[in-house]
PDB file of N, CA, C, O and CB in Angstrom:
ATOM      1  N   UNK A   1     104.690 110.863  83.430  1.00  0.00           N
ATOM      2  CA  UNK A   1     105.597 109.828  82.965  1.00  0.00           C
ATOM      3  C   UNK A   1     105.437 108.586  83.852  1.00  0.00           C
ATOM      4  O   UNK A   1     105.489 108.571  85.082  1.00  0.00           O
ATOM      5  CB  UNK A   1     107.070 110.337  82.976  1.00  0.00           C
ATOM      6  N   UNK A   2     105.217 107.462  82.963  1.00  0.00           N
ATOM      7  CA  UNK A   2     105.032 106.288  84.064  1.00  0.00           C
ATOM      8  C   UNK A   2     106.436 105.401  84.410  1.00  0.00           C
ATOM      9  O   UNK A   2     107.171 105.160  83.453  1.00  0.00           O
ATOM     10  CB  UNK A   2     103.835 105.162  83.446  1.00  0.00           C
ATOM     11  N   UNK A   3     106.744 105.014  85.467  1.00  0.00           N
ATOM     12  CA  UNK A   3     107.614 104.428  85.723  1.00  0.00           C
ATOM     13  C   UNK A   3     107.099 102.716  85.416  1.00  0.00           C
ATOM     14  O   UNK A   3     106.082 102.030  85.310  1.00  0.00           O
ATOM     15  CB  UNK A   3     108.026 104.942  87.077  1.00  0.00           C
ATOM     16  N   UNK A   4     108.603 102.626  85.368  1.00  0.00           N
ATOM     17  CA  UNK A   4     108.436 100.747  85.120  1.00  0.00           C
ATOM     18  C   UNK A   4     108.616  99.624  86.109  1.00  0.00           C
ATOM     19  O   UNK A   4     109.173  98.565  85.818  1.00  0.00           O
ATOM     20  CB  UNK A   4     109.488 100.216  84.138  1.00  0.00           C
ATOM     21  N   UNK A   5     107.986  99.983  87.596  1.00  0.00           N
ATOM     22  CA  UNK A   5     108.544  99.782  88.781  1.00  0.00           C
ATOM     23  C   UNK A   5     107.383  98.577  88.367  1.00  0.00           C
ATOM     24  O   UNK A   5     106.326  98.857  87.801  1.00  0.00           O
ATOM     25  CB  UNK A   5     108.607 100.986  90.206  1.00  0.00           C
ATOM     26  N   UNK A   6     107.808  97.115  88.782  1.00  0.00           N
ATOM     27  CA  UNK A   6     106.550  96.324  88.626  1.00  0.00           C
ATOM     28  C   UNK A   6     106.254  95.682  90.210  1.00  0.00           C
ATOM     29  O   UNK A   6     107.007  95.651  91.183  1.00  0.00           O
ATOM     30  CB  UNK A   6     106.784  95.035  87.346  1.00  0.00           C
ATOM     31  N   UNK A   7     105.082  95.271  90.076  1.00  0.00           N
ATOM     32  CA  UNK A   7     104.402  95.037  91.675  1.00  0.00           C
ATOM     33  C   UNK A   7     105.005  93.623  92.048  1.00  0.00           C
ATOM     34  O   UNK A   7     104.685  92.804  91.186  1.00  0.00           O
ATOM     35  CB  UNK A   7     102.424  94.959  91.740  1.00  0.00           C
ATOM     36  N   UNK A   8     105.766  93.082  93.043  1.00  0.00           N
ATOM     37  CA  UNK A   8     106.079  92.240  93.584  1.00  0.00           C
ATOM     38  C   UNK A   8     105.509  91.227  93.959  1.00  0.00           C
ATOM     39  O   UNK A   8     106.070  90.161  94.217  1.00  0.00           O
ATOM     40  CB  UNK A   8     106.429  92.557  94.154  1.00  0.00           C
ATOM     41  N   UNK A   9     103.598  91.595  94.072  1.00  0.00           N
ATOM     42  CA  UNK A   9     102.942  90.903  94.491  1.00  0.00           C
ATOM     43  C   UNK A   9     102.157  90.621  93.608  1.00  0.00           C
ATOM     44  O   UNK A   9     101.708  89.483  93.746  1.00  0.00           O
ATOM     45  CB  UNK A   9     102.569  91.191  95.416  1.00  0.00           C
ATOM     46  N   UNK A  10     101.759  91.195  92.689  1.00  0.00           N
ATOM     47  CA  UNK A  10     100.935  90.702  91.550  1.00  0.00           C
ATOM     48  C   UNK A  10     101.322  91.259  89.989  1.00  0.00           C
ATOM     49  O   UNK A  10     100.554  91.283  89.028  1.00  0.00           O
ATOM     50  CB  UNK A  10      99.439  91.126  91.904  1.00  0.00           C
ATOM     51  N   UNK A  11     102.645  91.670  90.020  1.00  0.00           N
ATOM     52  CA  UNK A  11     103.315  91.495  88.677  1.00  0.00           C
ATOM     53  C   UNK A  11     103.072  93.111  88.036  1.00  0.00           C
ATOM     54  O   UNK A  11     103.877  93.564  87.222  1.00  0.00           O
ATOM     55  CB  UNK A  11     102.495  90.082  87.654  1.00  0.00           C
ATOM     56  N   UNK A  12     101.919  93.882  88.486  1.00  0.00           N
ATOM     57  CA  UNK A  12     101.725  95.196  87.368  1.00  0.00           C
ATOM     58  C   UNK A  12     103.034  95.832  87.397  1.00  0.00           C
ATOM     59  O   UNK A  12     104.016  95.748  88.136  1.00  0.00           O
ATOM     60  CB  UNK A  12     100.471  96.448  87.790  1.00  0.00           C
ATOM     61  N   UNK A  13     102.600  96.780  85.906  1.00  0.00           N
ATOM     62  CA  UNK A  13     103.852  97.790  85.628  1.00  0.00           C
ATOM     63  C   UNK A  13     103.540  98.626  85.910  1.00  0.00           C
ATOM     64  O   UNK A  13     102.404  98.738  85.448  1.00  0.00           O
ATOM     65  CB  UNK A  13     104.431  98.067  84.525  1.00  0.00           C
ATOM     66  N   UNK A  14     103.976 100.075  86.843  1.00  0.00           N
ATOM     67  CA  UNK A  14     103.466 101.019  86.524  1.00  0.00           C
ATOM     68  C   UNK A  14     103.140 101.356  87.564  1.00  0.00           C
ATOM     69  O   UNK A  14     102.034 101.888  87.651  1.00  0.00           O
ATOM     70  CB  UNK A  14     102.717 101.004  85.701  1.00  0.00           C
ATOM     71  N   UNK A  15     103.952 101.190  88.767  1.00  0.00           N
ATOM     72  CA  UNK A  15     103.495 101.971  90.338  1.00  0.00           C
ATOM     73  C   UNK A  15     103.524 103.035  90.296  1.00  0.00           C
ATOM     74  O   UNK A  15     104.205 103.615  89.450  1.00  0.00           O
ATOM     75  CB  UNK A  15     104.214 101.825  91.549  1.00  0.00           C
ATOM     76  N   UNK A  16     102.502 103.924  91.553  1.00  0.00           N
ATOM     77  CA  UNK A  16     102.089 105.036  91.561  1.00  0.00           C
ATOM     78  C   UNK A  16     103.045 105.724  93.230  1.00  0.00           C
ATOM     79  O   UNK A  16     102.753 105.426  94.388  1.00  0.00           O
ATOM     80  CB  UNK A  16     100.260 104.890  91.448  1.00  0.00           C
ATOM     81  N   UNK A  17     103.924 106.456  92.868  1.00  0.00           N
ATOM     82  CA  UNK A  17     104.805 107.163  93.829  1.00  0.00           C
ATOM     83  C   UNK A  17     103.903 107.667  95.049  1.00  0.00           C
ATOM     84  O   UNK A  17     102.711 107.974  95.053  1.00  0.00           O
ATOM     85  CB  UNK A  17     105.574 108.423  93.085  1.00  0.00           C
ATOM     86  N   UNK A  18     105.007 107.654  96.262  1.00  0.00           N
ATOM     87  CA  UNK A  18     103.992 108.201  97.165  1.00  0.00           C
ATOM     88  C   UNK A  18     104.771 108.301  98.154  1.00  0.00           C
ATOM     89  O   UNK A  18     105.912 108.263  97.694  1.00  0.00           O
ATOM     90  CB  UNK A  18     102.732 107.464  97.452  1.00  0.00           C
ATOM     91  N   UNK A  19     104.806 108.431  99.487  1.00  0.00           N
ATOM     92  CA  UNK A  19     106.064 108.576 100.375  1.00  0.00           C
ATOM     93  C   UNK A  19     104.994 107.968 101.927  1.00  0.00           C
ATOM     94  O   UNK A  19     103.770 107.989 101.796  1.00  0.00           O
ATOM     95  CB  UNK A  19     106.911 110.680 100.395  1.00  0.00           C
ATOM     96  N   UNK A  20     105.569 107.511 103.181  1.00  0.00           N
ATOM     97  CA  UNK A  20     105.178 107.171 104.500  1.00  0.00           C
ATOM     98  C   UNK A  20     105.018 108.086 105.026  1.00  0.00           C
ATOM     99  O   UNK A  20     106.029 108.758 104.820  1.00  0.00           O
ATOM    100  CB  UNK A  20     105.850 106.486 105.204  1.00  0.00           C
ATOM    101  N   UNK A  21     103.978 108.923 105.977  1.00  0.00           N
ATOM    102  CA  UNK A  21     104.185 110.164 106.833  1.00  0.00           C
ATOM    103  C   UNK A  21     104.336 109.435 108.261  1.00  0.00           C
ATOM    104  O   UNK A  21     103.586 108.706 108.910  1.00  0.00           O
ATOM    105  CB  UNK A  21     102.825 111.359 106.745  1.00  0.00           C
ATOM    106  N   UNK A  22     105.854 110.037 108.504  1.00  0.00           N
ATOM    107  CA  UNK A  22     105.601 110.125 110.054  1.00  0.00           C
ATOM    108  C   UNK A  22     105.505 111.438 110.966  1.00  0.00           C
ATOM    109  O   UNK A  22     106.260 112.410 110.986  1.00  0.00           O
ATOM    110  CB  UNK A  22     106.648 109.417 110.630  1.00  0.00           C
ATOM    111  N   UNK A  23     104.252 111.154 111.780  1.00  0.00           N
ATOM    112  CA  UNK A  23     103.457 112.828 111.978  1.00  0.00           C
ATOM    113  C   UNK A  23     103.982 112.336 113.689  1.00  0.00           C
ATOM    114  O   UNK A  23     103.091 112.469 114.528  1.00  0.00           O
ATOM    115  CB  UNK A  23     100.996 113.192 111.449  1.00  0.00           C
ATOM    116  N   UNK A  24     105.189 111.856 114.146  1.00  0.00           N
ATOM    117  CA  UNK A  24     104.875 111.412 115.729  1.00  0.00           C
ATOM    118  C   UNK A  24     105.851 112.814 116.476  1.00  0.00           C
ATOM    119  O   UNK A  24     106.255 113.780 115.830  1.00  0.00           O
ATOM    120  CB  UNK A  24     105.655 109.365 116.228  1.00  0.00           C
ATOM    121  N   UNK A  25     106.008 112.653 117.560  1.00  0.00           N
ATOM    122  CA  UNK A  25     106.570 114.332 118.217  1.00  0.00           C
ATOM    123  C   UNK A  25     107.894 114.014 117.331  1.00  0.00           C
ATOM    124  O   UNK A  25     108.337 112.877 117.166  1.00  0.00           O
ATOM    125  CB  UNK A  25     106.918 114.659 120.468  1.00  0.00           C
ATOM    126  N   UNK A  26     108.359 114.995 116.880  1.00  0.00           N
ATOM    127  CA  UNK A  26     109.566 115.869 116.746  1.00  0.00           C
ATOM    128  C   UNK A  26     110.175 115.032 115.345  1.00  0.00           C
ATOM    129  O   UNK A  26     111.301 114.690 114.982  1.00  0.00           O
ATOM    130  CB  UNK A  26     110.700 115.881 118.326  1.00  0.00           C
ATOM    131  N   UNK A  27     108.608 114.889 114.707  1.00  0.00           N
ATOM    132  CA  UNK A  27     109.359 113.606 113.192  1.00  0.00           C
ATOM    133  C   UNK A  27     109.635 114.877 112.545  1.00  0.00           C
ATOM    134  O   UNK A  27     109.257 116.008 112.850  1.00  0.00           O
ATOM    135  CB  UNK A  27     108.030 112.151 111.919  1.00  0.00           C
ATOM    136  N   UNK A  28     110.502 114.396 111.419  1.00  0.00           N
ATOM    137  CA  UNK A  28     110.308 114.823 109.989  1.00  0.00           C
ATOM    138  C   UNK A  28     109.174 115.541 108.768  1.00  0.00           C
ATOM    139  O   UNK A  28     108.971 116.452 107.964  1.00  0.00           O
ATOM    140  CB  UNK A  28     110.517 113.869 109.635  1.00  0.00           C
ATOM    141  N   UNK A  29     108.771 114.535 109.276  1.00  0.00           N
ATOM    142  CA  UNK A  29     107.560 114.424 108.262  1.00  0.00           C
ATOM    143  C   UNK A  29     107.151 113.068 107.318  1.00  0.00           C
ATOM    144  O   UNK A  29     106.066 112.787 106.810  1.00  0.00           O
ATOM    145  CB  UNK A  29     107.832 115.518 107.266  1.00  0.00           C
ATOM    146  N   UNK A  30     108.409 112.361 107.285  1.00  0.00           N
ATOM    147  CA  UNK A  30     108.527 111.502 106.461  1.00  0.00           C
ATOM    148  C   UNK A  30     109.362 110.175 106.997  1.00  0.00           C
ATOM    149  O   UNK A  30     110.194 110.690 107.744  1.00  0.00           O
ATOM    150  CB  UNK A  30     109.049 112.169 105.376  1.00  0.00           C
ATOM    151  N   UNK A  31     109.615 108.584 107.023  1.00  0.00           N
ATOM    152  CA  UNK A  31     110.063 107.907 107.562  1.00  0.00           C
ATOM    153  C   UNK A  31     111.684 107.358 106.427  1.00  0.00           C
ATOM    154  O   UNK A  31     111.934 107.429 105.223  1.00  0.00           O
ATOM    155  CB  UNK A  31     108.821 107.013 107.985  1.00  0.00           C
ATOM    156  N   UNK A  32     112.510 106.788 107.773  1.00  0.00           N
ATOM    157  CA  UNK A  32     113.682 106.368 107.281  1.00  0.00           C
ATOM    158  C   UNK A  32     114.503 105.392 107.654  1.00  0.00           C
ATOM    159  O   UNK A  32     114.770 105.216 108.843  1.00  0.00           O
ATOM    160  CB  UNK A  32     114.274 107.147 107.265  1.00  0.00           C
ATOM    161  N   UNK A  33     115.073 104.534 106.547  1.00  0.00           N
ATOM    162  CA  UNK A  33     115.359 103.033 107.333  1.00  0.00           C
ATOM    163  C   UNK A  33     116.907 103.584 107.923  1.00  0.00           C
ATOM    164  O   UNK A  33     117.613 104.502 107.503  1.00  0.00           O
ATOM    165  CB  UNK A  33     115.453 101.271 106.013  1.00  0.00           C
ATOM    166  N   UNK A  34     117.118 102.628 109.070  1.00  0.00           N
ATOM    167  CA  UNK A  34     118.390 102.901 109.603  1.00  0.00           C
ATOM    168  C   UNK A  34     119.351 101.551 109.775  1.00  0.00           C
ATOM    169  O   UNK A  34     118.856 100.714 110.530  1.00  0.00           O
ATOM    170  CB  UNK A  34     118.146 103.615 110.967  1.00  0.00           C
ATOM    171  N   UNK A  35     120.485 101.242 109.271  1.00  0.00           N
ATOM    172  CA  UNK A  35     121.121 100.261 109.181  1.00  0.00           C
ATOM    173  C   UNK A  35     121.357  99.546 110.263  1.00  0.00           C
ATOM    174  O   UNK A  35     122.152 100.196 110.943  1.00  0.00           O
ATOM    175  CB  UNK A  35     122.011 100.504 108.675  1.00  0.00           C
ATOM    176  N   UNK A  36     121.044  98.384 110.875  1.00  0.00           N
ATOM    177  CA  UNK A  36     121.297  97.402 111.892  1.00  0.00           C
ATOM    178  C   UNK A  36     120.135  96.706 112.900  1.00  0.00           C
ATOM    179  O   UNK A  36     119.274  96.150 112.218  1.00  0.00           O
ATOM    180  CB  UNK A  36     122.234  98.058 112.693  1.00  0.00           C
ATOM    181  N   UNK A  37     119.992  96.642 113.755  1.00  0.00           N
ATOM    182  CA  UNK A  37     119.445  95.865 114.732  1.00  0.00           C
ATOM    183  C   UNK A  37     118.824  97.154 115.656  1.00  0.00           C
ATOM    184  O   UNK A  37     119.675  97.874 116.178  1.00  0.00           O
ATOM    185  CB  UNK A  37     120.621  94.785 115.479  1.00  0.00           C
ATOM    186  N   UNK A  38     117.281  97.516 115.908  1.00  0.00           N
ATOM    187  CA  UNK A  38     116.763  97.994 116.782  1.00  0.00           C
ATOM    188  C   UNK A  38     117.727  98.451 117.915  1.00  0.00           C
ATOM    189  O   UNK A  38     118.313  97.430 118.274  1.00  0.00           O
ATOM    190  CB  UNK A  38     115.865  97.186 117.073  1.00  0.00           C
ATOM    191  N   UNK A  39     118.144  99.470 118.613  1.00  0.00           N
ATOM    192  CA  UNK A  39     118.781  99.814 120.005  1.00  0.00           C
ATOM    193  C   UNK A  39     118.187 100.822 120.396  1.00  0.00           C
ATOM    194  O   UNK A  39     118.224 101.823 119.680  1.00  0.00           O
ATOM    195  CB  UNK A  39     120.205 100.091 120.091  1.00  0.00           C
ATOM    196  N   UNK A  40     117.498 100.845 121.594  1.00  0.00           N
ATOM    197  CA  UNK A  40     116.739 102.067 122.462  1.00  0.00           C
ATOM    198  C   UNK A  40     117.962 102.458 123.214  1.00  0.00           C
ATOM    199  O   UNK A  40     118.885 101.680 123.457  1.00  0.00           O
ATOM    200  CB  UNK A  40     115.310 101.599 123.593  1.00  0.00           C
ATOM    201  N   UNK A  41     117.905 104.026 123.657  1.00  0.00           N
ATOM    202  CA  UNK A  41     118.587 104.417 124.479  1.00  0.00           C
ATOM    203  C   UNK A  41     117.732 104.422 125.527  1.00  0.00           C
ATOM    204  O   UNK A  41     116.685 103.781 125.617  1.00  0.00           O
ATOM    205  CB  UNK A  41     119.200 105.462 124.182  1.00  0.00           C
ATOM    206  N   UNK A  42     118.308 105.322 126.490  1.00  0.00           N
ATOM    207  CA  UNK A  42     118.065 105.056 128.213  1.00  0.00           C
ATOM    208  C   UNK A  42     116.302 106.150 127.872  1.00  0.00           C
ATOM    209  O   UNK A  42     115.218 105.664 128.196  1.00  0.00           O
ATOM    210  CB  UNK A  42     119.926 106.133 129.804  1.00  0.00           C
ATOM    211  N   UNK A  43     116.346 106.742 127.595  1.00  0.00           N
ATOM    212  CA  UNK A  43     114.593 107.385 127.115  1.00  0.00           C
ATOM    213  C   UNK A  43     113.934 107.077 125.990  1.00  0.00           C
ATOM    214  O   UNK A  43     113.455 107.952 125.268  1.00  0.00           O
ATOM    215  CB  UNK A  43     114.462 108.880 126.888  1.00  0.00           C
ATOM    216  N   UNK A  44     113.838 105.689 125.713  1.00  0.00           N
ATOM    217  CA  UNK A  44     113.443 104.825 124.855  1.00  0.00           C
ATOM    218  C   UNK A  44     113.446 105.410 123.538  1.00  0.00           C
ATOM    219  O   UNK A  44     112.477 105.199 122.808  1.00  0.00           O
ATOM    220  CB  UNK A  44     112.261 104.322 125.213  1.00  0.00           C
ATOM    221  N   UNK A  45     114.549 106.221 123.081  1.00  0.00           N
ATOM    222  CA  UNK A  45     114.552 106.411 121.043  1.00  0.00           C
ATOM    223  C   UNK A  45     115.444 105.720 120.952  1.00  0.00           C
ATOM    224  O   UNK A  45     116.090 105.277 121.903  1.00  0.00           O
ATOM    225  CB  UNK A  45     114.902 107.952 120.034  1.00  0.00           C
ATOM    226  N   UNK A  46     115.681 105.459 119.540  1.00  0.00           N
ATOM    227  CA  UNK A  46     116.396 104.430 118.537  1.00  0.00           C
ATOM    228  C   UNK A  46     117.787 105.504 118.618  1.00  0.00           C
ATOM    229  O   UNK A  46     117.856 106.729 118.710  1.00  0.00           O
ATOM    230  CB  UNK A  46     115.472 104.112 116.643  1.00  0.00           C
ATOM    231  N   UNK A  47     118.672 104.599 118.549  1.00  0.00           N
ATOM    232  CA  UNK A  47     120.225 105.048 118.904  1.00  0.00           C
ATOM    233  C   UNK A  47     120.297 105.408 117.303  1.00  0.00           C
ATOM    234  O   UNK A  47     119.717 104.611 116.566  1.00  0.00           O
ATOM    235  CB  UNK A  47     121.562 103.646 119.664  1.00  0.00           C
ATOM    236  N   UNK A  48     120.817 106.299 116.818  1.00  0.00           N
ATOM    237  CA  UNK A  48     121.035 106.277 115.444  1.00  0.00           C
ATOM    238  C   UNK A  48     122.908 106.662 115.236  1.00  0.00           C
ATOM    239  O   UNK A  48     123.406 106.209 114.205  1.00  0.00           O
ATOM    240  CB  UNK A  48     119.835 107.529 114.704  1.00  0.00           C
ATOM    241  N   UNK A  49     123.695 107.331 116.037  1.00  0.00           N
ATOM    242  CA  UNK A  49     124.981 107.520 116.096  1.00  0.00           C
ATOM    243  C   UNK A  49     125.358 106.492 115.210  1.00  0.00           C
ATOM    244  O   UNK A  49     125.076 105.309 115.405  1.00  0.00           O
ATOM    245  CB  UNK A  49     125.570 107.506 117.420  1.00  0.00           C
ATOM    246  N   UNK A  50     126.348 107.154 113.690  1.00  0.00           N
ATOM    247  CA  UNK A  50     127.114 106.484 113.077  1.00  0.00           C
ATOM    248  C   UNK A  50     126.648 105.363 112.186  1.00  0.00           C
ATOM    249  O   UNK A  50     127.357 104.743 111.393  1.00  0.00           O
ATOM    250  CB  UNK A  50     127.853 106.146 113.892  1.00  0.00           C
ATOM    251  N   UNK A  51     124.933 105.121 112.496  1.00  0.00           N
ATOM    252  CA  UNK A  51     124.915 103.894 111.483  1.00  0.00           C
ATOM    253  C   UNK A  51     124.239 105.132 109.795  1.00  0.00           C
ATOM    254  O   UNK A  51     123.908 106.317 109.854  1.00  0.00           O
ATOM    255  CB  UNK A  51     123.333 102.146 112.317  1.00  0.00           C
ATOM    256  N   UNK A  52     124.254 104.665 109.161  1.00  0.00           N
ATOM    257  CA  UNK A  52     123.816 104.806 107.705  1.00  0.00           C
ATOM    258  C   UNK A  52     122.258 105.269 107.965  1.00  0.00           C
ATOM    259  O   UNK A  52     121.590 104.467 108.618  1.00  0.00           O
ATOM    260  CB  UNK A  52     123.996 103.248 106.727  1.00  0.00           C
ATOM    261  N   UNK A  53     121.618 106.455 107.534  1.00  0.00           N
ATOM    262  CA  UNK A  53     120.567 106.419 107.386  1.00  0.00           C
ATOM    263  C   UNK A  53     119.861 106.734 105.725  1.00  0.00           C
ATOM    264  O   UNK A  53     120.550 107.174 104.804  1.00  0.00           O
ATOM    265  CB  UNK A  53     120.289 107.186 108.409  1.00  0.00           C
ATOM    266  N   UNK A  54     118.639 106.466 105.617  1.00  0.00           N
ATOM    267  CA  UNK A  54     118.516 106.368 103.845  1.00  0.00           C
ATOM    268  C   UNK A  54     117.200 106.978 104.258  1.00  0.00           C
ATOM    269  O   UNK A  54     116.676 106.578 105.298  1.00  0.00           O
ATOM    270  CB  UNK A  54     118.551 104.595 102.732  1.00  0.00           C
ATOM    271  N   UNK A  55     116.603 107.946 103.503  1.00  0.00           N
ATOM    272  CA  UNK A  55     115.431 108.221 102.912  1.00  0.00           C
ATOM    273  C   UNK A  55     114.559 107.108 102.462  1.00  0.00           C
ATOM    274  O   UNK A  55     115.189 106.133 102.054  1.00  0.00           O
ATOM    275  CB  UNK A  55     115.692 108.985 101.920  1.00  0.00           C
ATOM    276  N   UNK A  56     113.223 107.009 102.434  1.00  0.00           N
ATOM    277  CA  UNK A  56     112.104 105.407 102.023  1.00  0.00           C
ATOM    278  C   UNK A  56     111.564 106.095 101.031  1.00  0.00           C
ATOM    279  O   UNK A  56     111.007 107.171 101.251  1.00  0.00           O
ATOM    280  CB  UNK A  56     110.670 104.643 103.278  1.00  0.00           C
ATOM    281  N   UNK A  57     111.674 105.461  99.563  1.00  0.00           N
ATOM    282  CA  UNK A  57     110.318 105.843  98.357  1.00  0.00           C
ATOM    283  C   UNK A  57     109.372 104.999  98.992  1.00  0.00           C
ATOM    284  O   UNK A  57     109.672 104.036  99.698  1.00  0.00           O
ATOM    285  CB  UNK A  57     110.511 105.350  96.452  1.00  0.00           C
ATOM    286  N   UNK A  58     108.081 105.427  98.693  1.00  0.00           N
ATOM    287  CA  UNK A  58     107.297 104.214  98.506  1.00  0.00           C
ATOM    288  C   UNK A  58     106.373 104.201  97.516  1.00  0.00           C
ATOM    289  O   UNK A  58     105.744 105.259  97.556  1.00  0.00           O
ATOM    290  CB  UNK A  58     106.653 103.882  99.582  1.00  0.00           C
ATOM    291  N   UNK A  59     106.097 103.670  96.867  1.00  0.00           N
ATOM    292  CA  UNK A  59     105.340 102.899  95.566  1.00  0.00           C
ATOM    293  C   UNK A  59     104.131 101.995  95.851  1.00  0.00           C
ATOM    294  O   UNK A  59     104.375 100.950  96.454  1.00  0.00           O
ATOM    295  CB  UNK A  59     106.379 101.907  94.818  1.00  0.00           C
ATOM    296  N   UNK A  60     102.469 102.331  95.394  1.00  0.00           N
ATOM    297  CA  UNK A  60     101.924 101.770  95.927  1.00  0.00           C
ATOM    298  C   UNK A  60     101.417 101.102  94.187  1.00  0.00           C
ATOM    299  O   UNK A  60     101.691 101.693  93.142  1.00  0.00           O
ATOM    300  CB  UNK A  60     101.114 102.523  97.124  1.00  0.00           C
ATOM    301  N   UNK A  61     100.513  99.541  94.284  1.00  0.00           N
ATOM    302  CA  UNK A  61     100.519  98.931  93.137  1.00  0.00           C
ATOM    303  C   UNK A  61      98.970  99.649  92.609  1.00  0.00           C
ATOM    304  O   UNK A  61      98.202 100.038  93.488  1.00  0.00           O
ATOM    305  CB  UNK A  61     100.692  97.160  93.320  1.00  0.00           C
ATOM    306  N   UNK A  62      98.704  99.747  91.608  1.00  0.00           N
ATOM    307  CA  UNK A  62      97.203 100.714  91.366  1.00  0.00           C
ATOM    308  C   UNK A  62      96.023  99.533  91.068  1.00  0.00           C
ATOM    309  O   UNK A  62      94.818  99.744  90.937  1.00  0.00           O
ATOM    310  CB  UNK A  62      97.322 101.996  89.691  1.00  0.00           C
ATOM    311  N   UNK A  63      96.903  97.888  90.981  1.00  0.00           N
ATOM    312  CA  UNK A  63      95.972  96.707  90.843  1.00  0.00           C
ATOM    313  C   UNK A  63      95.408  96.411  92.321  1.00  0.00           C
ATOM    314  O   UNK A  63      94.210  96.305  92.585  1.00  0.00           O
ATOM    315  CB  UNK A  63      96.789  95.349  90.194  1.00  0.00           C
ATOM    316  N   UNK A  64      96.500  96.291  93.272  1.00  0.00           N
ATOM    317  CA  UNK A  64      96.328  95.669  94.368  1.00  0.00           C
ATOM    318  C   UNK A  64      96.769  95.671  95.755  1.00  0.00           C
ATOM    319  O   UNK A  64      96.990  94.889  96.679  1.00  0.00           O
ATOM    320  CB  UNK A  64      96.495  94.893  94.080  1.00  0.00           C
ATOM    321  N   UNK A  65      96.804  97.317  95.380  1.00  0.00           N
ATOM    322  CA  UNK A  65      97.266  98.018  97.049  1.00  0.00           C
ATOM    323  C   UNK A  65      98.312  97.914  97.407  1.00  0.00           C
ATOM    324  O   UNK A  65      98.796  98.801  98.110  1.00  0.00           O
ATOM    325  CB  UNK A  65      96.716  97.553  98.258  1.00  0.00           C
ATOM    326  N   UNK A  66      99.108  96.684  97.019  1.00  0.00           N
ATOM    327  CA  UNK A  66     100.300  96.406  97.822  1.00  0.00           C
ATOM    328  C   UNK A  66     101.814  97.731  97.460  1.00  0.00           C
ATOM    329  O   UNK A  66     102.311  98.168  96.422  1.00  0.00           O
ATOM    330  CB  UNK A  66     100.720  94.571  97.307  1.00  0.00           C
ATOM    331  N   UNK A  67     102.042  97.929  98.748  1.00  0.00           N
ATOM    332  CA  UNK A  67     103.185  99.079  98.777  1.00  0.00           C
ATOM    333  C   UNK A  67     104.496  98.202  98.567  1.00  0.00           C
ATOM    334  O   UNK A  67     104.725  97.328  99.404  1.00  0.00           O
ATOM    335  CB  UNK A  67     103.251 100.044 100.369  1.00  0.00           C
ATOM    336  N   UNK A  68     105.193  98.344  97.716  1.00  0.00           N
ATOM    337  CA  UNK A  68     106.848  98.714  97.910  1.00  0.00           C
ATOM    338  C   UNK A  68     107.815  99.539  98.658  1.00  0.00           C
ATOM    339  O   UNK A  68     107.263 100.597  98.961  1.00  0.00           O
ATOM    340  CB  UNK A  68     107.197  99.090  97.028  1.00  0.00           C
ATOM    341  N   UNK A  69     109.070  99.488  99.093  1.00  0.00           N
ATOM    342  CA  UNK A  69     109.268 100.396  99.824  1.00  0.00           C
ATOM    343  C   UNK A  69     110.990 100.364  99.178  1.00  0.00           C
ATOM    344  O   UNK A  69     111.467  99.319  98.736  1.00  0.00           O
ATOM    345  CB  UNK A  69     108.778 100.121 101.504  1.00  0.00           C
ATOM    346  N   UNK A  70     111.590 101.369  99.212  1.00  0.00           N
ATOM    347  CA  UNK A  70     112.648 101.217  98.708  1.00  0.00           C
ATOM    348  C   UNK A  70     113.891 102.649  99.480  1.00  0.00           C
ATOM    349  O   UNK A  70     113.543 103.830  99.487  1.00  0.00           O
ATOM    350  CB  UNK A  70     112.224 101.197  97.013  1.00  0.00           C
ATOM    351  N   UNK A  71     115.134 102.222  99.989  1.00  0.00           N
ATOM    352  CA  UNK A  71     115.731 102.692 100.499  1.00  0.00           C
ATOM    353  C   UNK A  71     116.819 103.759  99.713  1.00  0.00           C
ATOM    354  O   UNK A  71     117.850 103.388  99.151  1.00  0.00           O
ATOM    355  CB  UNK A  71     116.014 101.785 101.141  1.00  0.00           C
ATOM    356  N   UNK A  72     116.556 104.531  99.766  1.00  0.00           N
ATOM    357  CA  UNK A  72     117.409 105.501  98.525  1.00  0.00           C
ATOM    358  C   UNK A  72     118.524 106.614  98.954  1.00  0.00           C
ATOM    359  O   UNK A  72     119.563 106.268  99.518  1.00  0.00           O
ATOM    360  CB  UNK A  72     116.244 106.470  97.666  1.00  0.00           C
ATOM    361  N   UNK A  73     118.276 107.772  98.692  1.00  0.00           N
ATOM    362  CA  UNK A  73     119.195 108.686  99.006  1.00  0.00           C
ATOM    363  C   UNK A  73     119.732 108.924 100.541  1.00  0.00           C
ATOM    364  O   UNK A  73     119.254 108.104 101.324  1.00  0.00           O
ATOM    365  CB  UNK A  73     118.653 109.801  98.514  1.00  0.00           C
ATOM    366  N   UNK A  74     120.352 109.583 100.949  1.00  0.00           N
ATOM    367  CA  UNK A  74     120.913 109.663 102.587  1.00  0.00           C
ATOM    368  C   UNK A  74     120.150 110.288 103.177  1.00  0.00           C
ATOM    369  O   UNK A  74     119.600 111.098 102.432  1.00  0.00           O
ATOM    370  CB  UNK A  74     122.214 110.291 102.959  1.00  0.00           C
ATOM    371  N   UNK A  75     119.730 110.348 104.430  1.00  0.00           N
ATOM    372  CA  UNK A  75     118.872 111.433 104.668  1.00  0.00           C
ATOM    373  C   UNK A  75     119.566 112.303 105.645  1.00  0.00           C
ATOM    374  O   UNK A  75     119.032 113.341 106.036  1.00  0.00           O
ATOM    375  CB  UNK A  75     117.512 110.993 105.149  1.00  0.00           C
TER     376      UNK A  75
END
């Protein structure tokens, strides 16, 4: 089933689903946006306490490479 997601950068219909791997120590598997402004704690990771986190689709264009990225369910 094709979706009707169109390319931002050069207009096609019809992006092809796909997701970001993050393979770094102790990921997921997969990457996720987090609501606000960058904050490292004292052993340099991203503070995440209390802000919103979302799962990333990503959508790549099948004309012209260019990825979409879109913030969706909670993770």
């Amino acid at each position: 089933m094709t979706n009707t997601f169109r390319c931002s950068n050069c207009g096609t219909v019809g992006l092809e689903p796909g997701f970001v791997e993050d393979s770094g120590q102790n990921a997921r598997g997969y990457t996720r946006w987090v609501q606000g402004v960058l904050e490292k704690g004292v052993f340099g990771m991203a503070k995440l306490r209390g802000r919103p986190v979302r799962e990333i689709e990503a959508y790549r264009c099948p004309s012209c490479s260019h990825l979409e990225l879109f913030a969706t369910a909670r993770a």
